[in-house]
N, C-alpha and C positions, 0 to 999 in steps of 0.2 A: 812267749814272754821271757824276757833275756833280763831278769831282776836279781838284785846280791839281796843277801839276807841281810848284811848291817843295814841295809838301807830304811830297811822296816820297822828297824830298833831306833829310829830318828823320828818316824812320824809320832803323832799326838797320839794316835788311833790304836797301836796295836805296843804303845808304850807300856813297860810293867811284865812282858814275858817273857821266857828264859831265852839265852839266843840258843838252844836248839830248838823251841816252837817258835821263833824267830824266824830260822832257816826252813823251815816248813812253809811260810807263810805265803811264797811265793806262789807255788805250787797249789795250795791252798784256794787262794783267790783265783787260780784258773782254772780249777774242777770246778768253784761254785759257777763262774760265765760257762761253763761247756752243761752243765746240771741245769741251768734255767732253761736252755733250749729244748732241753729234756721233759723239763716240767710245764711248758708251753705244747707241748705236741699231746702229752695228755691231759691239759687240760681244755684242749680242740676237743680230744675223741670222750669229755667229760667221764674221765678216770680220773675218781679222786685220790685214792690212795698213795699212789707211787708224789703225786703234789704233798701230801701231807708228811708220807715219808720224811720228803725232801726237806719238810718247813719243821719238824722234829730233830731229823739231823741239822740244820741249821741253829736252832735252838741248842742244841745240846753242844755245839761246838765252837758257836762265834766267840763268845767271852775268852773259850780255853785258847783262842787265836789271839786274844785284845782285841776284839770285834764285839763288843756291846749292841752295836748298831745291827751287825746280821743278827744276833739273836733275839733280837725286839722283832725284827723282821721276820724271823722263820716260829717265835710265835704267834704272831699275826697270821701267819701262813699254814701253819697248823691249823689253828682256830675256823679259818676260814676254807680249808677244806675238807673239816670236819661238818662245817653247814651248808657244804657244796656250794657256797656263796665266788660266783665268779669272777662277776667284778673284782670283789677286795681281792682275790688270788690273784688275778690280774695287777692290781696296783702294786700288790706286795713284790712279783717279778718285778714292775716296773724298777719301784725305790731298787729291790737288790742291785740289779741292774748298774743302774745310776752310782750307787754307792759305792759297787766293785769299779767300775769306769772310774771314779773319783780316785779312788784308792789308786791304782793304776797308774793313774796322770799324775798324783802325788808323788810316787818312786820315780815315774820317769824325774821330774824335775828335780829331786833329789839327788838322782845320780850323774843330772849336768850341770847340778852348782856347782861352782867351784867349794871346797873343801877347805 
């Protein structure tokens, strides 16, 4: 992902944080897509922990990104693999999922408006 940091101080979504958690945010949103695949492979071999990990560090960091959205999400995702409840683990990747790919498509278009 080839994304500028101002770019992300434009959207709605991650409006309101400093531009050095600005400039992070890039990066950011591409450890959570490489972390879902992660959390899908154990939640195949139903290991729940390293899922729950993942939806605690989600919670505890979206907001501090302007991501309100991952953090409703990862605690969902807590929650839900603390009741080893698969489905909703399931759903809760999904949304992230969807949400990072939004975000994503959001900068790309960003960065070919004209200015």
């Amino acid at each position: 992902m080839t994304l500028r940091s101002d770019e992300w101080t434009e959207t709605g979504e991650s409006s309101g944080v400093s531009p050095e958690i600005a400039a992070l945010v890039p990066r950011y949103l591409a450890s959570k897509l490489r972390q879902i695949e992660e959390a899908r492979t154990s939640l195949a071999a139903k290991d729940f922990e390293p899922v729950r990990i993942f939806g605690h560090n989600l919670k505890g960091t979206g907001l501090g990104y302007g991501f309100p959205r991952i953090e409703e999400i990862g605690d969902e995702m807590e929650q839900a693999a603390l009741d080893q409840d698969e489905l909703n683990i399931s759903r809760q990747l999904d949304a992230l999922c969807r949400f990072l790919t939004e975000e994503c498509a959001c900068s790309r278009t960003l960065k070919s408006s004209p200015k």
